[in-house]
Backbone bond lengths (Angstrom), bond angles and torsions (degrees), N, CA, C in turn:
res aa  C-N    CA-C-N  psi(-1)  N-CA   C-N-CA  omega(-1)  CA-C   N-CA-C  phi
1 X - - - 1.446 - - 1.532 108.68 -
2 X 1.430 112.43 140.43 1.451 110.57 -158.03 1.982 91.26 -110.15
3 X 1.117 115.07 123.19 1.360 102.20 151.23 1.477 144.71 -70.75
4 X 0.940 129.56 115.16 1.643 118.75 159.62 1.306 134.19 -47.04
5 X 1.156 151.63 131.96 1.284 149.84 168.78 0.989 129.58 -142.83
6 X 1.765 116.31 114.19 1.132 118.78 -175.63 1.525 136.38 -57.48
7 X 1.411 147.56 -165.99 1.252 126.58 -179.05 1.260 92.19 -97.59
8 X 1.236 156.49 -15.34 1.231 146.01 -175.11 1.665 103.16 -88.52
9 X 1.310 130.05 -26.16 1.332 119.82 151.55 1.261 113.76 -65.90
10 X 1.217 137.26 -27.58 1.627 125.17 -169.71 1.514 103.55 -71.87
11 X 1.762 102.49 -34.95 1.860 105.42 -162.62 1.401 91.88 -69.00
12 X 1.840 121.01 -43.82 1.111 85.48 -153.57 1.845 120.67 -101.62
13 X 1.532 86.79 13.21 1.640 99.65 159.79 1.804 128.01 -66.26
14 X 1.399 81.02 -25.93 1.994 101.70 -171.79 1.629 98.65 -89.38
15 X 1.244 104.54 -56.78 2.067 104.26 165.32 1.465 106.28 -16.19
16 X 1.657 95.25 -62.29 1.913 118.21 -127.13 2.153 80.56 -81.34
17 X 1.028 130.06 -53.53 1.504 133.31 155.16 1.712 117.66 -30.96
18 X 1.199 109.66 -76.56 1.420 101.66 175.84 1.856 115.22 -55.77
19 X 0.788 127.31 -74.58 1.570 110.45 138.88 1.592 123.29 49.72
20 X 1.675 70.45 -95.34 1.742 105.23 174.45 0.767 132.27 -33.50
21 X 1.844 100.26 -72.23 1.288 132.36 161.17 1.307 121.34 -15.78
22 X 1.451 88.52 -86.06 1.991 102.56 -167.92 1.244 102.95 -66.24
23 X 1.611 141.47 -38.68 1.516 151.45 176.10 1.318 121.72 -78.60
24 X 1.567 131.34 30.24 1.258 119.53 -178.22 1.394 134.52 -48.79
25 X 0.985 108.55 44.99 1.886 129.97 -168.76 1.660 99.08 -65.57
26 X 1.326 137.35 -64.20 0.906 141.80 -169.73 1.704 112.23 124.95
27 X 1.268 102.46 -2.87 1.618 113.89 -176.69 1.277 103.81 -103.24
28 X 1.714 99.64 151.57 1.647 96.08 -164.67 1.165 103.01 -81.15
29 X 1.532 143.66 135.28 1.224 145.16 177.29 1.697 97.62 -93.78
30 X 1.593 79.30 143.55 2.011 89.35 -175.38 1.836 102.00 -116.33
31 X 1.203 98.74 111.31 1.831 127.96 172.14 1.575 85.23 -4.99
32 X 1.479 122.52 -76.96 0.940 131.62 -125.34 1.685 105.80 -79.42
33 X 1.224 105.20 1.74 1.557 98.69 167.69 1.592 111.75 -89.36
34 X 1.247 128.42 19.46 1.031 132.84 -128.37 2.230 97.44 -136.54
35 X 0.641 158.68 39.75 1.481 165.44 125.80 1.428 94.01 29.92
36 X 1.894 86.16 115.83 1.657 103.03 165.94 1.627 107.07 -46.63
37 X 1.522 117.11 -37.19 1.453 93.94 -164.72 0.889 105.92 -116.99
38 X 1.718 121.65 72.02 1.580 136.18 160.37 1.251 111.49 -75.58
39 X 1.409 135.17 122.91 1.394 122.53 165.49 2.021 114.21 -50.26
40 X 1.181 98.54 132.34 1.287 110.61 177.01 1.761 98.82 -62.65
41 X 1.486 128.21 -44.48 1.290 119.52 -178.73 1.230 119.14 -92.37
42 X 1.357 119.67 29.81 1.411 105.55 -146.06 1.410 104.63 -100.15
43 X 1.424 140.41 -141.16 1.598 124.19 167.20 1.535 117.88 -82.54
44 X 1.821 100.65 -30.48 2.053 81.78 -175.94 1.456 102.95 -75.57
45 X 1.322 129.24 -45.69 1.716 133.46 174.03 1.447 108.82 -33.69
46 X 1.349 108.01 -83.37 1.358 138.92 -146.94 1.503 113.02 39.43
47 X 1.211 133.90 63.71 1.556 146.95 -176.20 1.223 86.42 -105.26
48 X 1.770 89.85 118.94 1.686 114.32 162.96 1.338 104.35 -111.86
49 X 1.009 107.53 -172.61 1.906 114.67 -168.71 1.413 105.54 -52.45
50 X 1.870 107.38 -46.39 1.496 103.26 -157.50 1.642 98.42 -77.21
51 X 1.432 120.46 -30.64 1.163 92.74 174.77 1.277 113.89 -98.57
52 X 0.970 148.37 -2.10 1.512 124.74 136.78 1.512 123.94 -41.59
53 X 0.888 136.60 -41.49 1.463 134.07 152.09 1.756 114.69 -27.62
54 X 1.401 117.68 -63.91 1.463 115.09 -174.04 1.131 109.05 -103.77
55 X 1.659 120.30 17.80 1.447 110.87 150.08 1.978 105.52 -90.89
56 X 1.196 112.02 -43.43 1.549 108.92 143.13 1.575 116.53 10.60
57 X 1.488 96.81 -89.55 1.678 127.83 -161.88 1.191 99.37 -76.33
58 X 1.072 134.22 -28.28 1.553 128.08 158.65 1.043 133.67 -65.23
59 X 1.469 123.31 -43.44 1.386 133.99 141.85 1.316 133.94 -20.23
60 X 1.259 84.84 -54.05 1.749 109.52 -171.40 1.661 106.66 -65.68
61 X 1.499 114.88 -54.06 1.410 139.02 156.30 1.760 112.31 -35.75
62 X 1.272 105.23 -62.09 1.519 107.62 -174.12 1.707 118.34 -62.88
63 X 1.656 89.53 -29.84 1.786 89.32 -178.66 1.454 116.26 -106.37
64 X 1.245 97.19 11.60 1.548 98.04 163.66 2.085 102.84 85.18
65 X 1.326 112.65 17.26 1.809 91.95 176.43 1.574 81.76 173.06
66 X 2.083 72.07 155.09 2.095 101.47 -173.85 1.708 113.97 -53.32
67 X 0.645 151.01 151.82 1.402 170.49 139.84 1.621 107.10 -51.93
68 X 1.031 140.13 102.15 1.584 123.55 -172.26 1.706 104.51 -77.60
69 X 1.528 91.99 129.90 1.776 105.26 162.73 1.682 121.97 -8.69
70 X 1.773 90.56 -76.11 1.235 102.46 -170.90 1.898 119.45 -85.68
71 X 1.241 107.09 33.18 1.320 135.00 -172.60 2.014 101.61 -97.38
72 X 1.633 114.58 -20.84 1.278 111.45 172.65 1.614 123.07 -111.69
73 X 1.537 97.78 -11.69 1.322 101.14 -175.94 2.116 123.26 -59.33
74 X 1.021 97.19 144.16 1.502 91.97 -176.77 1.677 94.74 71.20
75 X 1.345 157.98 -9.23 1.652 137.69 173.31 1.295 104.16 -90.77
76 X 1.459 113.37 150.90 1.452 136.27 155.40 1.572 121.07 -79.10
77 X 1.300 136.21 122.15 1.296 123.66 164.60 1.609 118.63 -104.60
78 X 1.342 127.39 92.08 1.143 137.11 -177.55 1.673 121.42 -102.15
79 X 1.887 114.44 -23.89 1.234 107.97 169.20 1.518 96.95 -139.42
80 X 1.473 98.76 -167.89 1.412 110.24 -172.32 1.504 102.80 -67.01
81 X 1.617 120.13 -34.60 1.645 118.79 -173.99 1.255 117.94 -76.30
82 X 1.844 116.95 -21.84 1.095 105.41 147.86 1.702 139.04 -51.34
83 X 1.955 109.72 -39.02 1.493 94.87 -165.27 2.052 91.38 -87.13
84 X 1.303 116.23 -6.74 1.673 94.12 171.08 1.374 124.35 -82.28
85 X 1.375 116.15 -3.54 1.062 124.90 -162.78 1.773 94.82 -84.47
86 X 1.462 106.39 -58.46 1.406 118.50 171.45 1.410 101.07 -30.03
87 X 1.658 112.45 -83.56 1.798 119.37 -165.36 0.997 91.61 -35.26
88 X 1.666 124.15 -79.36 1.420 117.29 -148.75 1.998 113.85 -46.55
89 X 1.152 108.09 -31.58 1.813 106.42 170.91 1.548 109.98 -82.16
90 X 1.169 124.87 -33.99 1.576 106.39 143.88 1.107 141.09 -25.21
91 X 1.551 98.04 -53.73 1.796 113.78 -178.22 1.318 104.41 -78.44
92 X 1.779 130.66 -38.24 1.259 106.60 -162.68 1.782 107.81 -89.93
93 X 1.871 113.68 -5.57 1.255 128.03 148.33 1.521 103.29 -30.47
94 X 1.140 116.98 -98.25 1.334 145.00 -174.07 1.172 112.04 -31.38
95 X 1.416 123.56 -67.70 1.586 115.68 -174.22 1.400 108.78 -86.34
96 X 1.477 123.38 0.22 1.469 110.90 172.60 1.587 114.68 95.41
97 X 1.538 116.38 -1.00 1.271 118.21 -178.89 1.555 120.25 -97.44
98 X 1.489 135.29 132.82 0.808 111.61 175.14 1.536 150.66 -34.73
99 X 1.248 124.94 -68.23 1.433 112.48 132.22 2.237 105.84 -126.74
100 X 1.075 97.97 -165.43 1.514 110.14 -169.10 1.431 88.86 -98.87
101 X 1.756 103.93 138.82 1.391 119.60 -179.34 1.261 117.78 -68.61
């Protein structure tokens, strides 16, 4: 059974991850405190390449499917609306939909 997911589930699955990441508190962090235009490097993030990489693979894990390769080439990731913007064209890669509602 395939799920659907809208883009407002993807953002706030990718939020609720980065989050995580930088906050390993053990408390569930909720996306939504979280501003499309957070710098990805900035002090609450601080996502450098490598961990952008295995926040990546976590992603990928959490939503259930691959991310295609050539899905980063030529993009910048500078805020949070950059890396949902990516997933969400991942996802509509993947399931074949134009993009996610």
């Amino acid at each position: 059974m395939t799920i659907r997911l809208a883009r407002r589930d993807i953002a706030e699955r990718v939020k609720r991850v980065l989050l995580d990441e930088a906050e390993p508190s053990g408390a569930e962090p909720s996306g939504a405190a979280l501003p499309d235009d957070e710098p990805l490097a900035g002090e609450r993030l601080r996502l450098n390449s490598m961990r952008l990489l295995g926040t990546l693979v976590r992603l990928e894990d959490e939503l259930g499917f691959a991310l295609p390769d050539d899905l980063f080439a030529g993009r910048g990731f500078h805020t949070v609306a950059d890396l949902v913007r990516a997933v969400a064209d991942g996802y509509a890669a993947e399931s074949g939909e134009a993009e996610p509602s």
